[in-house]
C-alpha positions in Angstrom: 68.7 16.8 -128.1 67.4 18.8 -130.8 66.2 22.4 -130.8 62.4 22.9 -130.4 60.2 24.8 -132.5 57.6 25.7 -130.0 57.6 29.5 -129.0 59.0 30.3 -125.2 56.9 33.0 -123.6 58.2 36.4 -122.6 58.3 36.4 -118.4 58.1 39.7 -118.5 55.2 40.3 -120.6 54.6 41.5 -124.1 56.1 45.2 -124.9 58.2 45.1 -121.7 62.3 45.8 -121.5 63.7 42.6 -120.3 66.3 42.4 -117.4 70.1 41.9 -117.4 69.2 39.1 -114.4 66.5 37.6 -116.5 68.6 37.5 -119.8 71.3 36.0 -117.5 69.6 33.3 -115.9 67.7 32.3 -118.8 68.7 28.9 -120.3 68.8 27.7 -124.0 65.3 26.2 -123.5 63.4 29.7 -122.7 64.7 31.2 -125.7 63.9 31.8 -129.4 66.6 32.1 -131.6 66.1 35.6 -133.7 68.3 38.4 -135.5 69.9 41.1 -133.2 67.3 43.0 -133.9 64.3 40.4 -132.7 62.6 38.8 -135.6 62.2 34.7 -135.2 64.6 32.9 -138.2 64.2 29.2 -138.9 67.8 28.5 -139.2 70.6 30.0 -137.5 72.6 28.2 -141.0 70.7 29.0 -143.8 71.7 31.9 -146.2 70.1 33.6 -149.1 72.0 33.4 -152.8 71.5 33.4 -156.4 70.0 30.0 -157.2 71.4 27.0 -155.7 74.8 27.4 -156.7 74.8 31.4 -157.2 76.3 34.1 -154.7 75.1 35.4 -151.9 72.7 37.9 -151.6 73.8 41.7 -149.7 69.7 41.9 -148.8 70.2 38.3 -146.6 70.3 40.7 -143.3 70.2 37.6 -140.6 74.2 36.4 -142.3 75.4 39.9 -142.6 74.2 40.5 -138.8 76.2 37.1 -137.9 79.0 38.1 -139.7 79.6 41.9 -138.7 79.0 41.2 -134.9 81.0 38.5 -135.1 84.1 40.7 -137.0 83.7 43.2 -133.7 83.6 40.2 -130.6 87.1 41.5 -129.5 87.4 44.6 -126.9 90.7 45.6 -126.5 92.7 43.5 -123.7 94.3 45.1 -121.1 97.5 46.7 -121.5 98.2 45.4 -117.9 96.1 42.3 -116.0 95.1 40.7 -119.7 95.0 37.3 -118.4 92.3 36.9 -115.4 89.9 34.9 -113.5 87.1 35.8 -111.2 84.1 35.5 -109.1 81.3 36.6 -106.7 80.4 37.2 -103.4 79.7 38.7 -99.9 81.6 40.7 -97.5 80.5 40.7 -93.9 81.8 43.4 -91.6 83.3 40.9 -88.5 84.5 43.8 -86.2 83.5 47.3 -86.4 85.9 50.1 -87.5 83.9 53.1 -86.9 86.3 54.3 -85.0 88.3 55.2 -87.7 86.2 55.3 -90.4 82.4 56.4 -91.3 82.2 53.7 -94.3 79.2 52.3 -93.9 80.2 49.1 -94.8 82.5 49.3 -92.0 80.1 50.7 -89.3 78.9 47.7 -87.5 79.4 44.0 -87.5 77.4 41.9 -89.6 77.2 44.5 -92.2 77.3 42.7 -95.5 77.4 43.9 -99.2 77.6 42.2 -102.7 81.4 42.0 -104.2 83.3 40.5 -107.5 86.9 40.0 -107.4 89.1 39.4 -110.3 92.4 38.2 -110.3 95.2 38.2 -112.9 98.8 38.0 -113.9 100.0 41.6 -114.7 102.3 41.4 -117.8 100.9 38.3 -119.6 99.1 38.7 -122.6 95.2 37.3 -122.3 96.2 33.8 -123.3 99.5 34.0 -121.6 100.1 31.1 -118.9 98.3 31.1 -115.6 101.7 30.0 -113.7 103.8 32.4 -115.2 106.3 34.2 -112.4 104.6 37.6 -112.4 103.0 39.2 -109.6 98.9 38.7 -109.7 96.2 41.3 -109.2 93.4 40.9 -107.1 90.6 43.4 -107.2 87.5 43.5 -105.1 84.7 45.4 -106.1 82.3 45.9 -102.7 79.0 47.8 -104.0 78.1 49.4 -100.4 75.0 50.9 -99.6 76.6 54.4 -100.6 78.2 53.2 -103.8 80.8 51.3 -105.3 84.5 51.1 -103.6 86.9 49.3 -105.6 90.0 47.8 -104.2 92.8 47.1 -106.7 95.4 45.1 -105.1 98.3 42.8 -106.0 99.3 40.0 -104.3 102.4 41.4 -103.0 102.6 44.8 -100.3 105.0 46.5 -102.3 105.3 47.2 -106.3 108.9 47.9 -108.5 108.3 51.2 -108.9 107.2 54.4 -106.6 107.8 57.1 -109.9 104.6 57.0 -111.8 105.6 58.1 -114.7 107.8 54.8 -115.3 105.0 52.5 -114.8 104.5 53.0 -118.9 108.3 52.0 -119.4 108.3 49.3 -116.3 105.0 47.4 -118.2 106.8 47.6 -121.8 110.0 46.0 -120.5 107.1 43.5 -119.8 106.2 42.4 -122.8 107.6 41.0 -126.1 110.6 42.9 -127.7 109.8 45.2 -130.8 112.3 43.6 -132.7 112.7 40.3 -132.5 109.0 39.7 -130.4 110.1 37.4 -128.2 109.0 37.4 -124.7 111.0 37.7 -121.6 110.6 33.8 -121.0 113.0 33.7 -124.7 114.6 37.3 -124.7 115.0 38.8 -120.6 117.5 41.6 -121.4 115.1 44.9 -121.2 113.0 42.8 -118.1 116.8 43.0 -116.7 118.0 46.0 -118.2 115.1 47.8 -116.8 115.7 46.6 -113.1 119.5 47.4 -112.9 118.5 51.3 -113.6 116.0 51.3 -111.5 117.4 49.9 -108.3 114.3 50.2 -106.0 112.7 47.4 -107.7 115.1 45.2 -105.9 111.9 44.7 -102.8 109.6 43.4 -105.3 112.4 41.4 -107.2 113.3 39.3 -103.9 109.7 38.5 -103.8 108.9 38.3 -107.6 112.0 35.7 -107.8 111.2 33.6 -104.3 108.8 31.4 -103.8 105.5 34.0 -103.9 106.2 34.5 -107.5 104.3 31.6 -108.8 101.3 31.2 -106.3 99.5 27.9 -106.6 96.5 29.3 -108.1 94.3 32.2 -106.8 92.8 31.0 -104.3 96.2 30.3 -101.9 97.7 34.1 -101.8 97.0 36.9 -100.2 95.9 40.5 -101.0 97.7 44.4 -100.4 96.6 47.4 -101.2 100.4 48.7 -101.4 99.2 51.8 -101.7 98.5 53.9 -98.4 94.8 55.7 -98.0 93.4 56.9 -95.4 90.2 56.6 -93.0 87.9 59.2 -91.6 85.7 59.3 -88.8 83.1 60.9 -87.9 84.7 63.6 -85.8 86.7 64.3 -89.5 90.2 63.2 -87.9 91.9 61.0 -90.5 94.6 58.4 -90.1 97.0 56.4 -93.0 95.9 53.1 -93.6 97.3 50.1 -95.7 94.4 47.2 -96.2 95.5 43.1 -96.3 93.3 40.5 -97.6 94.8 37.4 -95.8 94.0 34.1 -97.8 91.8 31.7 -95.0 92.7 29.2 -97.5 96.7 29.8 -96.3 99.1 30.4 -99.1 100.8 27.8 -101.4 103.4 28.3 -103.9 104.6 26.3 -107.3 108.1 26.6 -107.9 110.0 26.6 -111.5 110.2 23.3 -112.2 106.5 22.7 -111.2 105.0 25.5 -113.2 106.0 23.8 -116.4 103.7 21.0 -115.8 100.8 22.7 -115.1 97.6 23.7 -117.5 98.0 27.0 -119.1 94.7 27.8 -117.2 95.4 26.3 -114.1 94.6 28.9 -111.5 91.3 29.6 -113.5 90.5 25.8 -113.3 91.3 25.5 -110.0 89.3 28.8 -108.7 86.1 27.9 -111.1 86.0 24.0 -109.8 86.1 24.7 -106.5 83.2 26.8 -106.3 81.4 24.7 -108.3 82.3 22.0 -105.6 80.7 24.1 -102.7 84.7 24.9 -101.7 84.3 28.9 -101.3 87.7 30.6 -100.7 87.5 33.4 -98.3 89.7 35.8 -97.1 90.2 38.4 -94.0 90.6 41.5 -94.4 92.3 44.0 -92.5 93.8 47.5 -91.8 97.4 48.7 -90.4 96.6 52.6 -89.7 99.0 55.2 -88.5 98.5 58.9 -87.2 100.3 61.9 -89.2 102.6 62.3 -86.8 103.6 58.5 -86.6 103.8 58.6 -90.7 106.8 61.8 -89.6 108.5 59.6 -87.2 108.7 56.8 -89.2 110.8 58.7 -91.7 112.7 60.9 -89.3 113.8 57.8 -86.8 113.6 54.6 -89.4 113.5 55.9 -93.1 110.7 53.6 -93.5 108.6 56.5 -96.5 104.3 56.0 -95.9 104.1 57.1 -99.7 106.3 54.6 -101.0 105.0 51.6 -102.8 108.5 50.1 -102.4 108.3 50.2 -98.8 106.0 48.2 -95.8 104.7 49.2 -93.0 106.5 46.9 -89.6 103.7 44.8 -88.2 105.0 45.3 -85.2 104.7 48.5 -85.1 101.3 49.0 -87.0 99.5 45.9 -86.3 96.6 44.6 -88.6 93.1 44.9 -87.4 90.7 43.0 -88.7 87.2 44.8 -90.1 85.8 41.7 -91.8 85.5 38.9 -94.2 84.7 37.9 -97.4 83.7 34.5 -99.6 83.7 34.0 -103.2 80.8 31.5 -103.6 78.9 31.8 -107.3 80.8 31.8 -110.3 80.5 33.9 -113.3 77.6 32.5 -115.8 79.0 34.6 -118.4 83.0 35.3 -118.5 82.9 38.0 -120.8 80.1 39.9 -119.6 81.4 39.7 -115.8 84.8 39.5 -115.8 86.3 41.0 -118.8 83.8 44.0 -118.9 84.4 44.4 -115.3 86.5 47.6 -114.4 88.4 48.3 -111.1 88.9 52.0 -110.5 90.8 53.1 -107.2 89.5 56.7 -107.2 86.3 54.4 -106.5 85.9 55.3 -102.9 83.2 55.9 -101.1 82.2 58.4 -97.9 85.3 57.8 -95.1 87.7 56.2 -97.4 90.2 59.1 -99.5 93.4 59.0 -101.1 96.6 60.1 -99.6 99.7 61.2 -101.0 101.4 58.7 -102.8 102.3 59.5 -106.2 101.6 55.9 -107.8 98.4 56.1 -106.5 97.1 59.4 -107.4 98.5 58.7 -110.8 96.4 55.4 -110.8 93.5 57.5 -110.0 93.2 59.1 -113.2 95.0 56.3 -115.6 92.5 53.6 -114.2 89.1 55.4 -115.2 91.1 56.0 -118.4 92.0 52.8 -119.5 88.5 51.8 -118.8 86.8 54.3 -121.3 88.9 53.5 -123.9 88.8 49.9 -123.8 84.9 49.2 -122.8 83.7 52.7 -123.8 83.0 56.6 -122.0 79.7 54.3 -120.3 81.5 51.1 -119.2 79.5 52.2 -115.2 76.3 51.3 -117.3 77.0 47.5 -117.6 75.2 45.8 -115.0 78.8 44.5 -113.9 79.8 47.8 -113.0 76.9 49.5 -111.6 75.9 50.4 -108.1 73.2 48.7 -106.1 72.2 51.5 -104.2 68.9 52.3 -102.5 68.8 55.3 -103.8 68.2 56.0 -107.6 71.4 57.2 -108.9 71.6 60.4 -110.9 74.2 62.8 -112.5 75.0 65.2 -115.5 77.1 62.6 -117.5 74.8 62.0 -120.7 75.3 60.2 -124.2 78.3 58.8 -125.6 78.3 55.3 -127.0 76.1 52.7 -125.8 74.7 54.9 -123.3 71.3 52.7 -121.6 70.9 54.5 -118.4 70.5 57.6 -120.0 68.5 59.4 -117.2 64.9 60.1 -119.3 63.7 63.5 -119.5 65.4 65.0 -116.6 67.4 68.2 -117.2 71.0 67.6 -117.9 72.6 70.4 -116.2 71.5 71.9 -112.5 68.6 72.9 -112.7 66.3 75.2 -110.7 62.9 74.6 -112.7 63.5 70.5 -111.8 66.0 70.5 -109.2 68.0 67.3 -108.3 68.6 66.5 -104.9 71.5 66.1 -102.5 72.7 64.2 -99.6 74.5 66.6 -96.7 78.4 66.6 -97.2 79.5 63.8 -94.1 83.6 64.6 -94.8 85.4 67.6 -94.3 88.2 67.7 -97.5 89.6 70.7 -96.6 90.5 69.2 -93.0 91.5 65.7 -94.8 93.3 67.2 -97.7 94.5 70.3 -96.0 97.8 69.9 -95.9 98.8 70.5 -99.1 100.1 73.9 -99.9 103.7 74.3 -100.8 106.0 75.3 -104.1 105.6 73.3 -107.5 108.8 70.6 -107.5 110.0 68.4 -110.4 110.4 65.5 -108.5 112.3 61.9 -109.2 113.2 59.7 -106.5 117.0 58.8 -105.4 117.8 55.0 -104.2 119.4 55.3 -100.7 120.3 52.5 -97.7 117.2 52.3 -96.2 115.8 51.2 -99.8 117.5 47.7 -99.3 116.7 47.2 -95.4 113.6 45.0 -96.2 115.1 42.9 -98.8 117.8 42.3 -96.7 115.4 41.1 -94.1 114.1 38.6 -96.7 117.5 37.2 -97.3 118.5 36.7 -93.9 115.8 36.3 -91.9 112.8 35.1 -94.1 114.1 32.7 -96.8 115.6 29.4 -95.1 118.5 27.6 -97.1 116.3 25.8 -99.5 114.4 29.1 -100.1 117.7 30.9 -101.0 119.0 28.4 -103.5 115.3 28.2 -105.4 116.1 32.2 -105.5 119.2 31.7 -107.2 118.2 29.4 -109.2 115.0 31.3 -110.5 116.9 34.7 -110.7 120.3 32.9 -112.5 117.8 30.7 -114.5 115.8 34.3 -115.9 119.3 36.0 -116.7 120.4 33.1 -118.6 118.2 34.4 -121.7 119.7 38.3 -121.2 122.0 39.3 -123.9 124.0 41.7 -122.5 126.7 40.8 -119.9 126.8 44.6 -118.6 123.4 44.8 -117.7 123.5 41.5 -115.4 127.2 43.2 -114.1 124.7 46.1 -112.6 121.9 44.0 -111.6 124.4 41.6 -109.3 126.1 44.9 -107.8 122.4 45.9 -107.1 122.1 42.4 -105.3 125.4 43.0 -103.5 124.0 46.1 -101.7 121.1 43.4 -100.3 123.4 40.9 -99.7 127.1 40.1 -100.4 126.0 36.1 -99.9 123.1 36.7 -102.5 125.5 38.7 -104.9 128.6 35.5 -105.2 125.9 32.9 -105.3 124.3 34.7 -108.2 128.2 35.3 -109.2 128.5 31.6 -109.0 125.0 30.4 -111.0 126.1 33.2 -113.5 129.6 33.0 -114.4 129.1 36.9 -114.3 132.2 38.9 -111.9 129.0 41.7 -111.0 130.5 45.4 -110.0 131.6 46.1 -106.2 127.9 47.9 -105.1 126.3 50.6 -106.7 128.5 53.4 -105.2 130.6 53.7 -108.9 127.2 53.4 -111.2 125.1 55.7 -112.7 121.2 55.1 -113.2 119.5 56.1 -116.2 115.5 55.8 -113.9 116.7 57.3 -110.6 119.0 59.4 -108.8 122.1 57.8 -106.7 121.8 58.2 -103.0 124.4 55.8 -102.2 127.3 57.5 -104.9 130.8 57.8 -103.8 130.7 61.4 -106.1 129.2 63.3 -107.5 129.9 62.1 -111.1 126.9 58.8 -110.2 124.5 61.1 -108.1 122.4 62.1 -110.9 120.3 60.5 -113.1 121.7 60.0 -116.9 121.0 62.8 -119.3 120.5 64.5 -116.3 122.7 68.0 -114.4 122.8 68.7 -111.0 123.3 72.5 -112.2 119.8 73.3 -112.8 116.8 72.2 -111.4 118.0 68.6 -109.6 114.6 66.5 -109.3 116.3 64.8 -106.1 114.6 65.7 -103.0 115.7 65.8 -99.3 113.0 63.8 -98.0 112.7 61.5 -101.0 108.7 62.0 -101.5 108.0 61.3 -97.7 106.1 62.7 -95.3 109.0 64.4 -93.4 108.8 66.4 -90.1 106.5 69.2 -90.5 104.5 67.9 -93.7 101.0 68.1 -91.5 100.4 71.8 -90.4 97.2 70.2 -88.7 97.7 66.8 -87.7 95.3 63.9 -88.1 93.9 62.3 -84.9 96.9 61.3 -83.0 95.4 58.8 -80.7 94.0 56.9 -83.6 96.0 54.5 -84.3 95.6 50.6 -85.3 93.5 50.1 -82.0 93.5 53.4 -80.7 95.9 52.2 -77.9 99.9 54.0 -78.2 103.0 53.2 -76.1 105.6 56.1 -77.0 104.4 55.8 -80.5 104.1 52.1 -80.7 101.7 49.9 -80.9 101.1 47.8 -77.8 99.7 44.5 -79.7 100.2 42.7 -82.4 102.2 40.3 -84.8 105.5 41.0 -85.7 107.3 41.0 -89.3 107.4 43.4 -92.4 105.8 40.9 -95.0 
């Protein structure tokens, strides 16, 4: 049909600001084409030159507009979670955790609040294959009545790393070699290299290389926060708190063979379609919560570390408890605008809901916010994506910078006692929350010890039947085949040993690689040796044990003691404690 010439009037009026919902529901029929800067053109093809065979003119604005917006279309991707899908939503509060927790959005059931979720591969590039074996993110942004909480989860509880500062050396082992730039699907020696110095990847490895590596699309896995927080009550008493998003949908997986003949886009397909069908995924979410003095007892009696992103929480122990519920039910009407400009920030939390001590996470707290300003600019809150729906008006002392809309008129921008801002009554105690902290600076790195490979081993034996175990053989031999050096896949098998010796001759087997006896003989260049038969492998390369060793007793948990003032110890999952375990619930660690 072709384009009409007649003039489509202005809903809003003459003079008057559109909206972002009016501009986004608008079709191609109530609009006029014009230059970015409003004025009606005839043509969106014509162009101004010299005659009819001439050069163009520098004065024909409308095709140097075109042409210099069009030059700038790209933001930068994400260094981590390029490739990504998403959609929006509500969240309804099934069961009430108030308990616990003075959220609001958690303070009585039937509580609902708007949410987007994206979901992603992690070390693809944007155009990288949906069915890729990588873990996925999923994100959840809830905009509550008192502000935006983001949720940045994966789709598995645990990660490969629990040192923040290798997170920047884990993600480039991710991508494509600065030589030859091949990725690890043609080139895996520094994906491999990588994990057989850093042995407490070997959790997320069992379930990176079994069959929840390739979910079969987004809409069939679950959510984990990995990373513990922790809830507050009213009373200010605090308890540690992991959140799972359980797919409704239940959980399906593509194996190896299977990814290869799927679309490039296929989970993005498969999530967009479905919605459009009236199919709307949902999932339940969930808490496991233990006291301070549980989190001390889990070290001290089971070496099971709360601040470890390696490590789960036993569900039989810390049972889930279900606060609510949410659907995915309107697709994004413009991908761009609400789903690559979105940004997921984990210090995002609102009243009830703070941080604890892990280190991945308090390092994610600043890097997140970071990422963000560089890559969608210092106002990237602005973008109607990103912003609150509060029913207060929203206010601060954050001014200018590029692109900045909201820019708060002509109200002062520091505090001022001529026009004085107001304030809402403080509703959480920090200093009771956060009190705990006071001790000596430490330089800190972690050591791999026993307890490290007690939940992998569990997956071997007691998770993966036989068919399981020979797809993980196959995926894990299959990967190695493209790694170049023979010494690095000697240390990864040994690493493998310690899980399983089963695990470590089948790989043996698939490989044609004799792997060492354990990791008692090898030295790590990313972590100290907890399991060394001398001294000679305890520390980390380049490292001395004469100065200064970065290897703690506790290993970064929260060890007997750690809590001078303890967080409400009869607030547990459900309140109800039998000699410090829970008294319901399912069991398994996964």
């Amino acid at each position: 049909m072709a384009a009409q010439s007649s003039e489509p009037p202005n809903p809003a009026g003459a003079g008057i600001f559109r909206s972002y919902e009016d501009d986004r529901n608008a079709s191609s029929e109530d609009v006029l084409y014009t230059t970015s800067n409003g004025v009606p053109m005839p043509h969106p093809y014509e162009t101004q030159r010299v005659g009819t065979n001439g050069p163009l003119l520098l004065q024909d604005f409308h095709l140097i507009d075109l042409l210099s917006h069009f030059d700038r279309e790209r933001i930068p991707e994400r260094v981590v979670h390029a490739k990504g899908s998403g959609a929006h939503g509500t969240f309804k509060c099934t069961k009430s955790l108030d308990d616990l927790c003075i959220a609001d959005i958690f303070s009585k059931e039937g509580k609902e609040c708007p949410i987007s979720v994206r979901f992603s591969t992690v070390g693809g590039e944007s155009g990288s294959p949906d069915c890729a074996r990588d873990p996925r993110g999923f994100s959840v942004k809830f905009r509550t009545e008192e502000g935006n909480w983001d949720m940045v989860a994966n789709n598995t509880p645990v990660f490969f790393l629990r040192d923040p500062a290798k997170f920047p050396h884990f993600i480039h082992t991710q991508k494509r070699d600065p030589a030859t730039h091949l990725g690890g699907g043609d080139d895996s020696t520094q994906f491999w290299d990588y994990l057989s110095q850093n042995p407490e990847s070997i959790h997320q490895v069992m379930i990176l290389m079994g069959d929840r590596g390739i979910p079969d699309g987004y809409r069939f896995m679950h959510g984990y926060a990995g990373h513990t927080l922790k809830l507050v009550n009213k009373d200010g008493d605090w308890v540690y708190a992991q959140m799972h998003m359980k797919s409704n949908q239940g959980t399906k997986f593509i194996t190896q063979e299977e990814s290869a003949t799927k679309s490039p886009d296929h989970s993005q397909k498969d999530l967009f379609q479905a919605i459009e069908r009236g199919e709307f995924p949902s999932w339940t979410v969930s808490f496991q919560t233990m006291t301070a003095k549980e989190a001390e007892e889990l070290w001290e009696k089971q070496k099971i570390n709360a601040f470890d992103l390696t490590h789960v929480w036993p569900q039989k122990q810390f049972p889930l408890r279900e606060v609510g519920r949410f659907e995915l039910n309107e697709n994004a009407k413009n991908y761009f605008a609400e789903i690559e400009q979105i940004a997921f920030n984990p210090a995002h939390m609102v009243p009830g809901i703070e941080p604890s001590a892990d280190p991945v996470l308090q390092s994610r707290l600043f890097s997140y916010p970071d990422a963000h300003r560089h890559r969608v600019g210092v106002n990237y809150q602005q973008l109607p994506v990103n912003s609150t729906r509060t029913k207060y008006r929203v206010a601060n002392f954050q001014r200018d910078g590029n692109m900045a809309f909201y820019n708060q008129g002509s109200r002062p921008n520091y505090l001022s006692s001529i026009e004085p801002i107001q304030f809402r009554k403080r509703t959480v105690d920090l200093d009771k929350v956060h009190g705990e902290f006071t001790a000596n600076a430490v330089t800190f790195l972690s050591e791999i010890r026993p307890e490290d490979f007690n939940a992998p081993r569990i997956l071997w034996e007691k998770v993966f039947d036989e068919d399981a175990k020979k797809r993980f053989v196959s995926n894990v031999s299959g990967h190695m085949s493209t790694c170049r050096k023979e010494e690095i896949l000697k240390r990864q098998i040994a690493i493998f040993r310690e899980v399983s010796p089963d695990l470590a001759s089948r790989l043996e087997e698939a490989t044609g690689v004799k792997g060492y006896d354990g990791i008692a003989n090898l030295r790590f260049n990313g972590t100290h040796n907890g399991m060394a038969s001398s001294d000679k492998y305890k520390v980390a390369n380049g490292m001395s044990a004469k100065v200064g060793l970065s290897a703690q007793p506790n290993n970064g948990a929260p060890s007997k003691g750690f809590h001078p003032q303890e967080s409400k110890q009869d607030a547990g999952t459900n309140g109800v404690r039998v000699n410090g375990a829970a008294t319901n619930g399912a069991n398994g660690a996964h």
